[in-house]
Every structure is written in C-alpha cells, then in structure tokens.
N, C-alpha and C positions, 0 to 999 in steps of 0.2 A: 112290651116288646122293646128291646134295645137296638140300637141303628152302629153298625159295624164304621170305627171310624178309619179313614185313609190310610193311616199311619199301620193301623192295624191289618190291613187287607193287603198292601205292599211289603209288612213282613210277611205273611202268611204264603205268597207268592215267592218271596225269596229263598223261603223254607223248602218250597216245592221246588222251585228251580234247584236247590241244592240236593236234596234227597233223590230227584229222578237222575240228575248224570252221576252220584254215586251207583244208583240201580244201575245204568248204563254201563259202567266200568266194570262193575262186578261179572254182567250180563256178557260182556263180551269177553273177557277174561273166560267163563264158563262156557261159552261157544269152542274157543280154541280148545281146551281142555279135555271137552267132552268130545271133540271130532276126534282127536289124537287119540283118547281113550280107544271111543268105539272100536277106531282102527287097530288096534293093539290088541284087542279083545277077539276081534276078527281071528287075525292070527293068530291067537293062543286057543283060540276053540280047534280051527281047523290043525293044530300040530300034534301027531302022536302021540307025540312024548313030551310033553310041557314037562319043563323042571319045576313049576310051582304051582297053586293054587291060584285062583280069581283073585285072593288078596296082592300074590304077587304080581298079578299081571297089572292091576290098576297099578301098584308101585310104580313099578317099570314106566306107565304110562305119565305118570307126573315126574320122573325124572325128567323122561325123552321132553315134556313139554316145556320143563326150566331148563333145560336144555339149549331149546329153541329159542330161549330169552339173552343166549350169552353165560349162564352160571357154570358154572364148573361141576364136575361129576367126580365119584370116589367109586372103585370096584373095590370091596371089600374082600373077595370071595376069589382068590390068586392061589396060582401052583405055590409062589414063593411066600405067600401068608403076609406080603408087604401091599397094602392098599394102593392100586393102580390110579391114577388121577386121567379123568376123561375130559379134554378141554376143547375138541376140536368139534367149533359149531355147525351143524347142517344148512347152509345158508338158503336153502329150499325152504326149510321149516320154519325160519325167520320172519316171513313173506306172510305168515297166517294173522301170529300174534301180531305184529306191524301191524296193520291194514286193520284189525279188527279195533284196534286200540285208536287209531287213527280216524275211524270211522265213527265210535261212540264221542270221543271228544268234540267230533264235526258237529253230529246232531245234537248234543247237548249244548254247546252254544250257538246253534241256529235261532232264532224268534220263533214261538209259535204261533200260533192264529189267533187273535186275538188277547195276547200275551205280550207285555213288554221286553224286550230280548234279557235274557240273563247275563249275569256276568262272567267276563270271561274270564278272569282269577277264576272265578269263584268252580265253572265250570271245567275247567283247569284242574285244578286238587281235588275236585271231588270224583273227577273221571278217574284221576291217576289214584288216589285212595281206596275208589273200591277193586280196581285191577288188585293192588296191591295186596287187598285183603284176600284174594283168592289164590295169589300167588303165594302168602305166608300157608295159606291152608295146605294148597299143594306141596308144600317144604315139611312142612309137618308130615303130611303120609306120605312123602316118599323118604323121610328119614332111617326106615327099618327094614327097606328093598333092597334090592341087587345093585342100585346105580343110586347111591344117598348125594344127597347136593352140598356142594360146600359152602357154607354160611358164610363166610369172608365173600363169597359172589353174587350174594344176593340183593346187595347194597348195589356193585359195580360187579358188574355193569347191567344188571336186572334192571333196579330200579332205574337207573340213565334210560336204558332204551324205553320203557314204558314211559317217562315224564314225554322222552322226545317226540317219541309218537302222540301221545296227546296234545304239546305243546303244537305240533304238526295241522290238527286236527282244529284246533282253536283258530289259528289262521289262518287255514283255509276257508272257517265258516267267517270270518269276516274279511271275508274275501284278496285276501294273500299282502295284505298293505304293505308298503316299507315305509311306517311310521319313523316319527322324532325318537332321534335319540335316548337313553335316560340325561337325567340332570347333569349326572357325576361325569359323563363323559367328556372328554374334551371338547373344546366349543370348537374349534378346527374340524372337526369329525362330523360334529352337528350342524355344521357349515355346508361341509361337504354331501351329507346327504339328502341336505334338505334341496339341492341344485336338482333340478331334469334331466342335467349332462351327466352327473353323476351314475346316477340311477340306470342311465342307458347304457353304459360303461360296466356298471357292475353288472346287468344282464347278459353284456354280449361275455363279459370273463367267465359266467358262470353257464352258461350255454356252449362256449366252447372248450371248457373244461368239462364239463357232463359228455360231450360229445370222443375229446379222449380217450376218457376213461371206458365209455361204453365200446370203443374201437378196439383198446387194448383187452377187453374179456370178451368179445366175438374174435379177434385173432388168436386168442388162446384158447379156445374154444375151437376155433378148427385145429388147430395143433396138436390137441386131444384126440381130436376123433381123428384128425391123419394119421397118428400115434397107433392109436387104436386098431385103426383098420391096418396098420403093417401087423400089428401082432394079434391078430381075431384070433387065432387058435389060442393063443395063452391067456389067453383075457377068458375066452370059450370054457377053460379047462380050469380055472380058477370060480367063475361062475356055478359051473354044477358041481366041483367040489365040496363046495361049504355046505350045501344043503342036497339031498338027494329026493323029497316030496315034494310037492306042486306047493305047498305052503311055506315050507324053507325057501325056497326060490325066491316065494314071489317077496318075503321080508328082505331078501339081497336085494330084490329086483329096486324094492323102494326104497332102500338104503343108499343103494348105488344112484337112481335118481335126485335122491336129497344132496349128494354130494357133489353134483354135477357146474355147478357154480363154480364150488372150491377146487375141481380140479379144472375149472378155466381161467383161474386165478393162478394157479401154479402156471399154468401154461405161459398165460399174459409174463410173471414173476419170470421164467425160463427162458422168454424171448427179451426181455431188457437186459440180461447178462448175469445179475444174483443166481440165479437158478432157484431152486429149493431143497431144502436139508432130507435125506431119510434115513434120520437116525444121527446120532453124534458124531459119526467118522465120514459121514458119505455128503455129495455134494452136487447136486448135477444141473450144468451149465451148459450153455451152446458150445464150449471147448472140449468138451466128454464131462464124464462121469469116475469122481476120485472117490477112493474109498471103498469098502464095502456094505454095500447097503442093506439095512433090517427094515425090509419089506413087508409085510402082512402080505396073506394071499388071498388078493382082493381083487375084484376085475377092473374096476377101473388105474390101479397099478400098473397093468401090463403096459400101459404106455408108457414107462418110466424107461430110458433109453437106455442101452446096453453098455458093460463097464469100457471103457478104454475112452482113446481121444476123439473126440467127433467132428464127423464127417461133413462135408460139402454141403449134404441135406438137414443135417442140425444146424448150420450156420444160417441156413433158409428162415430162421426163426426170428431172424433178426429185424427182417421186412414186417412185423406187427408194431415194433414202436413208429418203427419210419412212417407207417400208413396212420399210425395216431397222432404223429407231428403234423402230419400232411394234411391230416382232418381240420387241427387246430388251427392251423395255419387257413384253410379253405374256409373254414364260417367265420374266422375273425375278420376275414380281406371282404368280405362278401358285405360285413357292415361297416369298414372303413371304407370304402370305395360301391356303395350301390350302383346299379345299371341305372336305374329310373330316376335317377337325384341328379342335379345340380353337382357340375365339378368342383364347384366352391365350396361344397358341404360335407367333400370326403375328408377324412380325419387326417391328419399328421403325419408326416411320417415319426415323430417321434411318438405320438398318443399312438397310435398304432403298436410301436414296438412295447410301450407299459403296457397296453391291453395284450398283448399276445404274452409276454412274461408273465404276468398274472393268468392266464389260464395255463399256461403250462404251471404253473404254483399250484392251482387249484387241481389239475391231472395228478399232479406227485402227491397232494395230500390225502386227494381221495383213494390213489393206487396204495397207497400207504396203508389208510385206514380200513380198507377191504382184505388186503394181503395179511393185515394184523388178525385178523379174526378168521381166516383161509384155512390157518393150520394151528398147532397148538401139541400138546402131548399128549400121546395115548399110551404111556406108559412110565413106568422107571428106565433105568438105563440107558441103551441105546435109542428107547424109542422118546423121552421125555424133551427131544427137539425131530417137530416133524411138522415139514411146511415152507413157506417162502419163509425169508425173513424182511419182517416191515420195514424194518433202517436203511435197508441195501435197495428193499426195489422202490421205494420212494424218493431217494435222491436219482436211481438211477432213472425215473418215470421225467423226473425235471430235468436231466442233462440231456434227456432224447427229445422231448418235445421243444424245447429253449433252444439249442444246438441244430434243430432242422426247422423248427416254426420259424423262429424268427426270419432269416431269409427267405425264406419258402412266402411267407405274409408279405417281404418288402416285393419280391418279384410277382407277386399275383396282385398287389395294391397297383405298380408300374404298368402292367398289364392290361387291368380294368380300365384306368385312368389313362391309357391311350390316347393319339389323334384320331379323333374316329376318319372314317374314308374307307379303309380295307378289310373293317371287321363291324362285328354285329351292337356294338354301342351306340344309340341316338345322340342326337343334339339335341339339349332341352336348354329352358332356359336356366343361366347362372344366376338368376337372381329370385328370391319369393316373393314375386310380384304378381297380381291378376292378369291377364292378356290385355285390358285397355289401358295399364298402365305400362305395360312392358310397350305396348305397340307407340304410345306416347313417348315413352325413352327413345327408341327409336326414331322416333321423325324429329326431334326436335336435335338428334346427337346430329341427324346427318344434313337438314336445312343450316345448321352452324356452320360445319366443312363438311361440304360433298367431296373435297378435294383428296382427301387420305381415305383411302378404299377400306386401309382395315378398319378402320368406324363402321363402313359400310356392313361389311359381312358381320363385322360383328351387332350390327341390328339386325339382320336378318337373322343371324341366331338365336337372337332374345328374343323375336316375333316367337318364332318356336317352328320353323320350319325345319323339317326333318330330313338328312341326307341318308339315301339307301347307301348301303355296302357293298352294293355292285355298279354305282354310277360316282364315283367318288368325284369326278369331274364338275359335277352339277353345283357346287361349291365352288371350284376357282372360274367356274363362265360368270354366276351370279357376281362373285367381286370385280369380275373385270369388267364385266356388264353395268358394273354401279361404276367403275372408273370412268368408262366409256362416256357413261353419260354426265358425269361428272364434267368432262373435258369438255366433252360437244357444248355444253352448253345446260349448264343446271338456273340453279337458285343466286347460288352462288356471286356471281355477275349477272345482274337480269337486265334484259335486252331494253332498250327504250321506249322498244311501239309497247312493252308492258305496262309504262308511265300513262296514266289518261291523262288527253289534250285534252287542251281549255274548249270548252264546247262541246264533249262529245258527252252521248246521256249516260245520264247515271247506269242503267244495265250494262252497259258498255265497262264503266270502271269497273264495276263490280265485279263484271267476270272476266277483266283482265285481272284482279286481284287474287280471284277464285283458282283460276288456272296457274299464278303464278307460285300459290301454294301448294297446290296441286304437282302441281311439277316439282317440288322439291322435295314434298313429304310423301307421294304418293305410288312412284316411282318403284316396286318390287314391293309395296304394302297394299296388299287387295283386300279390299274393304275398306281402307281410312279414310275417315271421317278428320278433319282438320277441326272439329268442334267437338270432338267426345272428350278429349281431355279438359276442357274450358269449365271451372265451378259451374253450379247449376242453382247459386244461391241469387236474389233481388238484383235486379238490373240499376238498382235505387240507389246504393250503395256505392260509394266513390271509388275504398277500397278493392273492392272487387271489380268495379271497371277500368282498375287502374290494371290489376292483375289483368285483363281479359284484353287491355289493348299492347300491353309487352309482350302478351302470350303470344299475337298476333302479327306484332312488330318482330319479334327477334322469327318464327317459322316464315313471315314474308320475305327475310333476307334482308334489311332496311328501308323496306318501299313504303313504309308505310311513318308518319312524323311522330315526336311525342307527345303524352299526351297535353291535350290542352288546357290552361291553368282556371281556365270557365268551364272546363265539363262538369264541375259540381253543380253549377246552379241551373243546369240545363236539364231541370225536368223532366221534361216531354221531350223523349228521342224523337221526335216528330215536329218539333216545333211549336214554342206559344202561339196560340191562339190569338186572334185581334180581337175585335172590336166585332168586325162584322166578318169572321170564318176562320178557320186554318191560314195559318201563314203558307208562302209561297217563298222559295230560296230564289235569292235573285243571282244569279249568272251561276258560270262553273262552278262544280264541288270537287271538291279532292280529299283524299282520306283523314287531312287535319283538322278540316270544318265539320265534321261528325264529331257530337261525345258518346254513339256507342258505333263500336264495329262494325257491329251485324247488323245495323242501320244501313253502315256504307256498304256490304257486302249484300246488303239486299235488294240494293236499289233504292231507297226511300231519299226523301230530299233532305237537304239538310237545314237546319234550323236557323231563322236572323236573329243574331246579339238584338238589332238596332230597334226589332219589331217588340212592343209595349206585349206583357204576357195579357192573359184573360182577367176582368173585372172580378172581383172576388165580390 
C-alpha cells in the first residue's frame, strides 16, 4: 500500500475546488436559461398560431436570454428585407442572470466544512468560465432564429456583466473588504485607503449617491404611472390591440412588465430636463414635445406626452431631481453632524461640501450608466435612436444634485449643529472620555477658577448632564448657580477656621480638609468622589506619591504645603516603630508633617523624623 503525500492531496483539493465552481457557473447559467426557456415555451404552446416550430421557440428563447445579458439582437426577417438591430435591454430580465451569477461565485469561494477555503482568483475564472461556456452554446443555437445575436456583443458587454457579477460574488463571500491597494497604484491613494477616515468618507459618498439615484427612478416611476393614468384608455386600447387571445395578452403583459424599469428611467431622464428621444426627429422634454414622434403601439407609450409646448403640470416634473438633491443633501448632513455625537466630531464644513460633491458625482455617473442601457434602437431609421440619451442626463443628474445639495447639506449641518435649549438636540459630552475621567476634568477645571462661570457650565456639560427642550432655563440657573457660589464663598479664597489650629485633633483637620474639597469640587457633581481620579498604583512609590500630593494640593485650592523632601525615606505612613511600640507624634500635625495624604485625610498621626526606625 502507498501513503498519499501532502503535496499530493492539497493539489487534488485544488482540482476540486476548481472543477465544482466551474460546475457552479455552468449550473447557474442553465437555471437562468432554462426558466426563460420554459416560459417561452409556455407561451408558444398556449398560442394558436405559433409562426414556428419548438425549434424556433427554444431559438427565440436564447435570444431573449442574451438578451438579458446586454448583447445585441438582429431581426432578419423585415418588410424592408434590411435586418432590424434589437438593442433595447429588459432591465427586469437582468435581475435573474445577475443574481444567479452572483450567487454561484459566492458559494464557490465560501470554505466548506472541513475544507480549506479555495481560492479566490481561482474561483473567480472558473465561475465566470463556465457561465461563459453556456452562454457561447446559447449563441450558437440561437444563431439560425428570428432574433440571431450579434457577436461584436458578446464580448461587451456580455462578458463585462458576468465577470462583474462574479467578481461581485467573490467579495461578498469574503466578506465585502476594502483591502490594500494593488502595488502599481499610487502610494498617495494607498495612503489614502489604508486611513478609517477614509473608508467612512467613501461610504457615506456612496450611500448617498445610491440613495439619489434610487429617488430619481421612484420619481420617474410615479411620472409613469401619473402619465399613464391621464391616458388609461390609450394605453387600454393599445394593450388589446397587439394581441386579441388570453395568451397574446398575457406575452404583452410580461413584456410590458420587463420594461417597467426602463420606462422609470425615461421618466427620472424626462424630469432633469434631457427628456428622451422617439425616434430621430422627436424629442420630449418638460418644455413640450418637438418633432414628430415614431411611436410603436405599445402601452406603456401612451404615457409619452402630447405634441406641442408643455404645460404647468409637465413642468411639475421638475420636483423629482430636487427631491434627489434633497435626499443627498439629508443622509450626507445626517453623518456630518450626528444627533448622538460630540459637537467636536461633526465634519467641516469644507469635508462636508467634498463629501456632498462626490455623491452627487456618483448620482450622475450612476444616472448615466442606467439611462445608457434604458434605451437603445429598435430599428433602422427613425427608430435606430430611441431612449434617454446618457451624455445629456448624466451631467444634467450632477448639475441638480451639486446646485441644490450642496446648500441644502451647509443649512441642515447649521441646523443640527445648533445651541441646543429650544429643539430636540442633547448635550453630550465633547470629549471621548469615560465618565470618571470626564467627571475628574471637571472638578479639577473648576477648584482652579470657580470664578469664570463659563468653565463652570461647561463642566457641567462634560459630566454629561442633559438639558430638555422644554426647560431651556435649567442651563443658565445651573451657571448662575455656579457663579453664585463662586462669589459667596468657594475654594477659591478658603476661609481660615478651614486652616487647623495648633492643637485641635487630628479628625478635626481632616474633615476640615475633606469639606474644604468637597466644597470646591463637589458642588453640582453628585457622586464625587475627590479620590477616584488618584492612580491606584503602590503607596511605596515616591513618584506616585509625589503625583497624589499635587493632585491634592492643586483641588485643595493651596491649603495644603509641598511636598516634603523626606517623604521618600518615610516608609511606614504610620510611623517607625521604637524600640518598645509604635511611635507616637508629639504636638500639632498639619498637612506638611504627613508623607501620605490620605494619612492626613484619615486621621492617623503623623510620623517622628527624630524617633530611631525598628531593629532589623
């Protein structure tokens, strides 16, 4: 028997990793293909009078589905014996092969159970390879049907969409990264993405660019159906005229669905001012409609606005970009100025206006790219320009969103970024600090000068105390309240009988000390603790009791001496030991004869230089 070596068993794995996302590509390629068939087949059974055979119906059916891919169509088969070019995509039908392509690419570079994850080149080209074999097949038989594909399309944009889609699919399964750079790119660039600030920046541009664009095809999308619904009867009377059988119908029916996209895209096209073409002479814009227009009679058409100059309610059409600038302009302020954030962490006004300019960039190139494949030619002639045109609604998607975002984002940043008191904005704190440390900024800002109230209120703000919107007052009683007691009598100048006399006991100092910080730092802070902010490291340590007695010196307000230049060698906060017990402090203490603090703050005696330490 032979023993399989590692090298050998890790190709054999790779082999497989590569052969099952070819399966894959293939697999879903023949999902889309075969749905579309069926349904094609549906229809040619149920039709009286099919013009061809089951040969031609599959044809027909691999047309329609490279179709779906973006390729271009030839009708051979014309009154005028001149081959018709079909180039206007169903963008309903896009939605299948997308999604299934994107889907096979996912699960093939997932990890399986037990299996080390494949690679993702690797699962990459083999996804897209075997789509690709399926899609040459189906070129192939539909070469000699009613609707032949044109091989100049099957490169671009065929292939484009399927790599995209997979490429799509690869990163989603490892989990959407915005990795490094390649090498060759500029190291500025690779600079630049490699930041967090970056990254957030390119999200919100591309979040409220997606959010445009999605606003501009639901406003063109109602425009249609308001269209529509003024002309129900001609729309009505074009519908049952194409087909007069429950099975002619129902091929309009789904025809006119797959279109529905595309005629929200005209629409979106219609409301920024381009309009869209019908035909080479015609032209129809929110100012009327020039030209004579070579119409098909088709129901979704009848929306196509009546010839002359137009009217008060065409011009109505014009509120769908402004509602997509509006949009843009509303999510991009929404992350330069968050409600729940620190006013110190809203963005620029200038990074604000880059980031609103870049999404309105990204609305024109998407509106662009959508309106390019919207329409296309369905014939010779007058008809071989039919559709928006991409050049015209693309810059005009960027002059509408740029032209209204941009102020529209500086007046809703203004807005948020308010004095809160008479609207619904919190006070939080401006700083990303914990609450013990924010609470410690605080006492220590305001035992320095009590005497300048706005210190005051603004520690009370970084505690994180929060002003309603209906007592806006409860903010200037609080500062005048810290004035007030500022004046009467703080930390500030502290009173004498705070000083311990010579002879009075130690408890006594202590909690005049206690009280006299207490009164400075405690004062509209509920809960302070005058010892949470104090290290929590060895009391043994000089350094750190050097820190523990400034800490204590500067919130006492100067009641307390510096420190003393023997507190190193002072051991035992309690005192050396004699001979025969603890030592005993002889007369008065006061806060310079301690070398720890919380010695003198607790009461304990204080230690004799003079008294010999313990016999070792």
């Amino acid at each position: 028997m032979t023993q399989r070596s590692p090298k050998a068993t890790a190709e054999r794995n790779r082999t497989l990793d590569l052969t099952s996302a070819l399966v894959r590509g293939a697999v879903a390629a023949g999902l889309g293909l075969g749905s579309l068939t069926v349904l094609v087949m549906v229809v040619w059974i149920s039709s009286p009078y099919p013009d061809s055979g089951p040969g031609g119906a599959l044809r027909a059916a691999a047309g329609v589905w490279l179709l779906a891919h973006g390729a271009g169509l030839v009708r051979p088969d014309t009154l005028s014996g001149v081959p018709a070019p079909v180039s206007m995509v169903p963008l309903l039908l896009v939605l299948g092969p997308v999604w299934l392509a994107h889907r096979a690419a996912r699960d093939a570079a997932e990890p399986e159970e037990g299996r080390p994850r494949p690679s993702r080149a690797g699962a990459f080209c083999a996804v897209t390879a075997g789509y690709l074999l399926v899609v040459a097949g189906a070129a192939a038989c539909a070469r000699g049907g009613s609707l032949r594909p044109d091989p100049d399309t099957l490169v671009f944009p065929v292939a484009l969409v399927v790599a995209g889609a997979a490429a799509a699919g690869v990163w989603t399964a490892a989990g959407r990264p915005f990795g490094p750079l390649p090498s060759w790119s500029p190291l500025v660039l690779q600079e630049a993405v490699a930041r967090t600030l970056f990254r957030d920046r390119a999200e919100a541009v591309c979040r409220s660019a997606a959010v445009g664009v999605t606003v501009l095809l639901g406003g063109g999308a109602l425009l249609v159906a308001v269209a529509l619904g003024r002309n129900a009867e001609a729309a009505q009377g074009a519908f049952l005229g194409l087909a007069g059988d429950w099975s002619g119908r129902f091929a309009v029916l789904l025809l006119a669905a797959s279109l529905v996209p595309n005629a929200a895209l005209w629409g979106a096209a219609y409301g920024l001012g381009p309009g869209f073409s019908l035909g080479t002479g015609a032209t129809a814009t929110p100012l009327g409609l020039d030209g004579t227009p070579a119409v098909p009679h088709f129901p979704l058409l009848a929306a196509v606005p009546d010839q002359g100059p137009g009217s008060l309610l065409n011009g109505a059409a014009l509120a769908v970009p402004v509602a997509a600038a509006l949009a843009v302009a509303w999510f991009t302020a929404r992350r330069a100025a968050p409600t729940a954030a620190p006013r110190a962490q809203a963005w620029s006004t200038r990074e604000t206006v880059r980031v609103t300019l870049l999404a309105a960039l990204g609305c024109a190139a998407g509106t662009a790219l959508l309106t390019a494949v919207a329409g296309g030619p369905l014939g010779t002639g007058a008809l071989r320009e039919f559709g928006p045109v991409w050049w015209l609604a693309g810059p005009a998607a960027l002059a509408w969103t740029a032209g209204i975002g941009v102020p529209a984002v500086l007046l809703l940043r203004l807005w948020r970024l308010r004095i809160p008191g008479w609207a619904w904005r919190r006070d939080v704190p401006e700083a990303d600090e914990p609450p013990a440390t924010a609470t410690a900024t605080a006492a220590t800002t305001v035992a320095a000068d009590e005497t300048e109230t706005g210190e005051k209120a603004e520690a009370e703000a970084v505690i994180g105390r929060r002003r309603r919107w209906w007592a806006p007052w409860r903010g200037w009683g609080g500062a005048s309240g810290a004035a007030g007691d500022a004046a009467s009598g703080g930390t500030g100048a502290p009173a004498a009988s705070s000083v311990p006399a010579p002879g009075t006991a130690p408890d006594a100092a202590s909690g005049a000390l206690v009280g006299a910080i207490g009164s400075g730092a405690g004062r509209g802070d509920a809960g302070f603790e005058p010892y949470d902010f104090l290290p929590t490291d060895p009391w043994h340590e000089k350094d750190f009791r050097e820190a523990r007695w400034a800490s204590l010196k500067r919130v006492s307000g100067g009641l307390m001496a510096d420190f003393p230049a023997d507190a190193a060698d002072a051991a035992d906060p309690v005192g050396p030991a004699g001979p025969t017990g603890p030592a005993v402090p002889a007369g008065p203490a006061g806060p310079a004869d301690f070398a720890d603090p919380a010695d003198f703050a607790a009461g304990r005696p204080a230690p004799d230089p003079d008294r010999p330490g313990p016999t070792p």
